[in-house]
N, C-alpha and C positions, 0 to 999 in steps of 0.2 A: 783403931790401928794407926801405930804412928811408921812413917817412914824407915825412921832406922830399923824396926822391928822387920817391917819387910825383908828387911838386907841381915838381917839375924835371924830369922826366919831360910831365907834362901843359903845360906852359909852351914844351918844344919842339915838340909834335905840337897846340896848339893857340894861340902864340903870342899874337897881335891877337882871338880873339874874346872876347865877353865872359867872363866869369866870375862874377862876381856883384857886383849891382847893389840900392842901397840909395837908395831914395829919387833924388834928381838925380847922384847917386856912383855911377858905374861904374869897376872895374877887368880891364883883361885878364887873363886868363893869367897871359902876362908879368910885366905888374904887381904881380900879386896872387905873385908869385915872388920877384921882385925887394923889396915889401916886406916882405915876413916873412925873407927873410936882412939887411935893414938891421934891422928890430927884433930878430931873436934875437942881429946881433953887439951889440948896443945892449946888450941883457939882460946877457949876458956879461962885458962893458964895464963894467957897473953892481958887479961884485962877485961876482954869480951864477957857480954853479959845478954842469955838469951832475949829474944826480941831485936837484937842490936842489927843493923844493916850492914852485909859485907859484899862490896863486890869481887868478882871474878873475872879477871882478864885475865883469859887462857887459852892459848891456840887449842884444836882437836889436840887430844890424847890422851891418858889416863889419871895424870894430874886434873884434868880440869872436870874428869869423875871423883877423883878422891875429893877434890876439896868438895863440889856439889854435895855431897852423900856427909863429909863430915859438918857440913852446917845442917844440914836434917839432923843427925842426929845430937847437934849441939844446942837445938832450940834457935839459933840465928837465921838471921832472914836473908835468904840469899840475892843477891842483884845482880843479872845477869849482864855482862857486858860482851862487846862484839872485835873482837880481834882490828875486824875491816873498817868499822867507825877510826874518827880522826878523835886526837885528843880531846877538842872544844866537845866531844859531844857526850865522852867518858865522864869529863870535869862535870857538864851540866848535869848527868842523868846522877852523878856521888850527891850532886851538891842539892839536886831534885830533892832527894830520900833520905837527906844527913845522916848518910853513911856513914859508919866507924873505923871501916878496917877495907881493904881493899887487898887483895892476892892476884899476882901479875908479877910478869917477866920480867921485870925490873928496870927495864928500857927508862920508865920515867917516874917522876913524884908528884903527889897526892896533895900532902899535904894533911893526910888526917893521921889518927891518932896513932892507929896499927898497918904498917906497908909490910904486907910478906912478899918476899920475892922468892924466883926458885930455889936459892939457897935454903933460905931461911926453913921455906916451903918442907922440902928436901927432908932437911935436921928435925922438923915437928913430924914430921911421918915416920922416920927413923926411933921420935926418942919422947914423941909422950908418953902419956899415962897409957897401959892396954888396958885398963878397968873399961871394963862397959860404959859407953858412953852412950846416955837415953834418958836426952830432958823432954819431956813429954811435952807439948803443947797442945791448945784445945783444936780441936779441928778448924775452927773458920777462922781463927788467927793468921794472920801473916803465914804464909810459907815461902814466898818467892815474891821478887817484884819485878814483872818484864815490863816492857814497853811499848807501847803505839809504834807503828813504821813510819812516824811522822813524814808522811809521802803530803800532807797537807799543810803542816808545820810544825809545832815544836814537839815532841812524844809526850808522852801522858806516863805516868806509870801507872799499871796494873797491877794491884790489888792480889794475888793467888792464894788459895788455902790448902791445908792439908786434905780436906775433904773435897778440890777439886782436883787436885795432884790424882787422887786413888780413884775419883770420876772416871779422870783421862785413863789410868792403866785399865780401867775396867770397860772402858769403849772400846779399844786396841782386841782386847782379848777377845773382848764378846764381837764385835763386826771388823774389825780393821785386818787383825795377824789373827787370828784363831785360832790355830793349828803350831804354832810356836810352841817347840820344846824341846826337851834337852840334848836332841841332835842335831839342833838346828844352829847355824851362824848369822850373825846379823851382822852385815859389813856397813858400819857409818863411816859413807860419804861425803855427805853434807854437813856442816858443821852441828859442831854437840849445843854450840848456844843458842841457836836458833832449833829446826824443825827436828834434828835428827837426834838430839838429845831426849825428846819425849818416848825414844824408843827405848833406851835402855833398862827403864826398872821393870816396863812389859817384858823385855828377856832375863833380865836378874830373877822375875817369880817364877815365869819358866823355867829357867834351869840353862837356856840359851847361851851359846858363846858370843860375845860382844867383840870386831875386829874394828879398830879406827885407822881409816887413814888420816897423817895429818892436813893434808892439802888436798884436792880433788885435783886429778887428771883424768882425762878419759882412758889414754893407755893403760895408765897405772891402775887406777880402776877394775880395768876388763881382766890384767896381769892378778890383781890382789882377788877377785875374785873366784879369778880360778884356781888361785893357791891356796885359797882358805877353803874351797868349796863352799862360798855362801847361799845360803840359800833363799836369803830376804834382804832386802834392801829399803833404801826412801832417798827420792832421789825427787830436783828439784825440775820441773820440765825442760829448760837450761841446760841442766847436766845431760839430762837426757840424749836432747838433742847433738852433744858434741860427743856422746859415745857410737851414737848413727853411726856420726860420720868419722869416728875411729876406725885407720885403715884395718887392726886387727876382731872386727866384731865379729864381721861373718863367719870365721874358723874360731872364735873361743869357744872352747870346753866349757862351757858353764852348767851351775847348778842350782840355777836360780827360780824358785817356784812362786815368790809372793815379790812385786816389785810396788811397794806404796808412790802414789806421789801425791802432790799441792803445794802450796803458799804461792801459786803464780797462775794463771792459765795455760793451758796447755792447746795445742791445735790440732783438729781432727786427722790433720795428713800425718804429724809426728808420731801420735797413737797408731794409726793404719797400719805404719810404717818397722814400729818397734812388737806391735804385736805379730807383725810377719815373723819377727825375726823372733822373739822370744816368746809368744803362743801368750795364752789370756791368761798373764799373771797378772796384769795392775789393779792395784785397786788405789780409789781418788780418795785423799780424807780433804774437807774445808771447815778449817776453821778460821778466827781469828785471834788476836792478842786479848782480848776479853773472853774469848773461850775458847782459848788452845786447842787447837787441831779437833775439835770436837765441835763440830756439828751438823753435816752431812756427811755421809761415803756413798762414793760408787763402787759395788763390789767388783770383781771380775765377771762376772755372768750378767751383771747388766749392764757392761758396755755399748754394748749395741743402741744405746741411748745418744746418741751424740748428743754432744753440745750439755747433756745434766751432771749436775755436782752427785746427784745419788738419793737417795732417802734419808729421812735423819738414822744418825746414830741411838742404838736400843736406849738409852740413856736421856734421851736430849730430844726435846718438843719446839718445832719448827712452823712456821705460821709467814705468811706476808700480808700485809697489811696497808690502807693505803695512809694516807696523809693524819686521817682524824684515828688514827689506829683500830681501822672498821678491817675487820678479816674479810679478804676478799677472797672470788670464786674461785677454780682453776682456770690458770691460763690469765688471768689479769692480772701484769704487772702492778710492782707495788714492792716495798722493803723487808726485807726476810728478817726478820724477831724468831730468838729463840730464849727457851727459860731451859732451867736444868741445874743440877749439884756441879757441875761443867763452867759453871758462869763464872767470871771474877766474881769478887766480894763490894770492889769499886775503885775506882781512879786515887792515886793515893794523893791527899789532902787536897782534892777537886770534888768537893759536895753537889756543885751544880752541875758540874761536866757528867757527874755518876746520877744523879736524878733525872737529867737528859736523855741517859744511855738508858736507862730502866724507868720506863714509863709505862705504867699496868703493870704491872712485875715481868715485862719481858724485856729482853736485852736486843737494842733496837742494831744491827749490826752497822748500818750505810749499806749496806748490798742492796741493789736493786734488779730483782731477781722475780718469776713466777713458778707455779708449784703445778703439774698436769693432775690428770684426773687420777691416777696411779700413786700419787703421793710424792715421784721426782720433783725435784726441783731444779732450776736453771738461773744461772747466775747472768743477766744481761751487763752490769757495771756497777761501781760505787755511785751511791747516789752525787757528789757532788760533781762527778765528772763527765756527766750526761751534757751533751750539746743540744744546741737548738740550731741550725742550719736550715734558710729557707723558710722557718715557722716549725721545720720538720723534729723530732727527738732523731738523737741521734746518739749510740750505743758507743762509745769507743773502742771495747772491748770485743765487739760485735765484727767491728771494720778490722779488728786486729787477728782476729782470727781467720778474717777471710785471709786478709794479703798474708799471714802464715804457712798457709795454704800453698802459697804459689810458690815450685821451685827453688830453693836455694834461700827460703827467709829463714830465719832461726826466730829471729825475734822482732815483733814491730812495739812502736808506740803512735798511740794517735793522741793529738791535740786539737785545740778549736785555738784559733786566731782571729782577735778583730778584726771584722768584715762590714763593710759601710753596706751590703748591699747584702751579704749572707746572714748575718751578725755573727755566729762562728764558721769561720774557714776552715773545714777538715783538711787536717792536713798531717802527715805519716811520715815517719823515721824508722828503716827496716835496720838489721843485721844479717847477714847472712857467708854465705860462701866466698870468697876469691873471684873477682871477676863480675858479680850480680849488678845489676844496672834498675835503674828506676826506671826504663823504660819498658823493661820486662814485667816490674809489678805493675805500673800500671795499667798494662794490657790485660794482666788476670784481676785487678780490680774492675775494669770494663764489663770483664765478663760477668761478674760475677756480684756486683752490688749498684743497686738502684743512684741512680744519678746527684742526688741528696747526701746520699752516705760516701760517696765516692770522694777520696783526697782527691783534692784541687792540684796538690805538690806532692811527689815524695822524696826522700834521700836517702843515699845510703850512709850509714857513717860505720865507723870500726866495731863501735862496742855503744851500748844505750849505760846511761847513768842509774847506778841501783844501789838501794840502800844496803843496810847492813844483813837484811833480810832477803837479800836476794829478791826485790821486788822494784821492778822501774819505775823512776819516779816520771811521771809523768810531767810533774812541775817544773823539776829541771830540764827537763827535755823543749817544753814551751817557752820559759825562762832562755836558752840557750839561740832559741830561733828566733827570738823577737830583741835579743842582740847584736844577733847577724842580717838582721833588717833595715834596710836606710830608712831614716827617719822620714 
């Protein structure tokens, strides 16, 4: 099965209904079939030659579907880029994957061989070839190349194939949306180049209507939602959180029966708190950039779990392990490894980075996580950002979910700082409400975490520094404090 046939597949069995809908821009099916075989003959036309790498700068919205869907079906290799990234990181990641062609807004240049901008963009959607367009590629070929959330340093790219692409759609259906069909709305939130984009061809084989906002607001959000009547969602804990505390939540009309989230931790008071209000829709997906959104869920009915990512997904075989890659018991910490049709293929032109990552044929994540006797699993932190305090381990992730916990945090980060006498100094960076004071967290970290794990300092500051992913960098965050430290 190739991609494009998907989307020619879905265009017969659901012709004239929507598809997805962007602001006063609707396309059918059909439509949305018909233009992505005029843009990938366009592509083609242009010089492009399948296998050839293009990236994508494109805000949300239906463009930055057409182009996605007309490189599937042109045999080109898509390279996902991030609106919210700076240029330097665009330039590296083209220059990573000797890119050919790049599609974006036209704000800046490249410098390679094919630059489409919206115009151009625009005119090839308009005025290619409509012949069918359906270069076949072999399954474990190239199909996409994302990226490491370089939260530790430079990103990596990954590897994706077409037989991991129909993995993921076949996880989604089987455990994640299972119930997704052709009366249902899928309103993307969160951006399509990151997490929220793995939703769309799970509703394209449905039959699903797809709504994008371009930008997230929480207002606009709660507004768009009930104008569309959607009914599923994915949303990043972040967002989450700032719909809480949207003055209009408690009175919206809403129709929302499946609310996914991940790519971030979330905190047991925020869940408590949005399941009051919206009843047990969530379900958890965990994945990561080596094996996209696949490979744990927590369904809605096993919430009741605090603190677990979920069981693995029906697809995808999960294990932690400790050091010498010995499978350990339940309940013994140690690194979550998973194998599966779900995996990258491997780091692209990093042989040893990819033999690292797959060692025994499992794909070694950095999570440092245990598995109960139930088959849950629990994520305690990335292996490398485990503290030592006192002699003591110390979770970061662990300590971040507490102070989350308390009143008016949205968001924390925790770091370790050099310490002549600790060796790492816990030490925490909240976000939160209007008014919240560090004095306030650190009363509910008294209460509530062992003397060891308790930050030394906290602060408040505006907003934490986050990748393009939506994921705090915690490096930046310790980078910024040992800055502001006299020497």
């Amino acid at each position: 099965m190739q991609i494009g046939s998907l989307i020619r597949r879905a265009a017969r069995h659901y012709g004239d209904a929507a598809c997805v809908t962007e602001g006063a821009t609707t396309l059918s099916y059909r439509d949305f079939d018909a233009a992505t075989d005029r843009l990938g003959n366009a592509l083609l036309a242009a010089g492009l030659k399948p296998g050839d790498r293009v990236g994508v700068l494109l805000p949300n919205g239906v463009d930055c579907l057409l182009a996605y869907y007309a490189l599937a079906k042109a045999g080109l290799v898509r390279l996902g880029l991030n609106t919210r990234e700076t240029l330097e990181n665009h330039e590296y990641k083209l220059a990573e994957t000797d890119a050919h062609a790049v599609i974006h807004n036209g704000e800046e240049r490249f410098g390679l061989d094919v630059e489409i901008d919206r115009f151009r963009l625009s005119d090839m959607v308009a005025n290619g070839d409509d012949a069918a367009c359906c270069v076949d590629r072999p399954l474990d070929a190239p199909y996409r190349i994302g990226f490491t959330g370089g939260t530790t340093g430079r990103p990596k790219g990954v590897v994706l194939t077409t037989r991991g692409e129909l993995s993921e759609i076949s996880a989604f259906l089987t455990d994640l949306i299972p119930n997704i069909g052709p009366d249902d709305t899928f309103l993307h939130a969160a951006p399509i180049a990151h997490a929220s984009g793995a939703f769309f061809l799970p509703a394209i084989e449905r039959g699903a209507h797809s709504v994008i906002m371009p930008a997230f607001d929480a207002e606009q959000f709660l507004a768009l939602a009930e104008e569309s009547r959607a009914s599923l969602t994915f949303l990043v804990p972040t967002m989450l959180a700032m719909i809480m505390e949207a003055p209009g939540v408690a009175n919206a009309n809403l129709n929302l029966r499946r609310i996914a989230y991940g790519a971030s931790p979330i905190s047991s008071g925020l869940l408590e708190r949005a399941g009051a209000r919206f009843g047990q829709i969530f379900a958890q997906t965990y994945g990561q950039a080596e094996s996209p959104m696949v490979i744990t869920c927590l369904k809605p009915e096993d919430h009741g779990r605090v603190g677990s990512c979920g069981r693995p997904f029906t697809i995808a075989e999960v294990a932690v392990v400790d050091q010498e890659d010995n499978f350990l018991l339940p309940n013994e910490p140690g690194e979550i490894v998973t194998r599966g049709p779900q995996t990258m293929a491997g780091y692209w032109n990093r042989p040893d980075a990819t033999a690292k990552a797959f060692r025994n044929g499992w794909l070694h994540t950095g999570d440092v996580g245990t598995m109960d006797e139930d088959g849950f699993f629990y994520i305690l932190d990335r292996k490398d950002d485990m503290l030592i305090s006192g002699g003591f381990n110390v979770y970061p992730r662990e300590v971040e979910e507490i102070l989350m916990a308390c009143d008016g945090v949205r968001e924390a980060a925790v770091v370790g700082l050099p310490d002549d006498i600790w060796g790492d100094r816990v030490h925490a960076v909240v976000t939160g409400r209007s008014g919240l004071g560090s004095q306030e967290v650190m009363a509910h970290a008294k209460g509530h975490l062992a003397n060891y794990k308790r930050p030394k300092d906290i602060e408040v500051w505006p907003e934490l520094p986050k990748s393009a992913a939506n994921k705090i960098l915690r490096r930046s965050v310790r980078e910024r404090i040992l800055k502001s430290e006299p020497s």
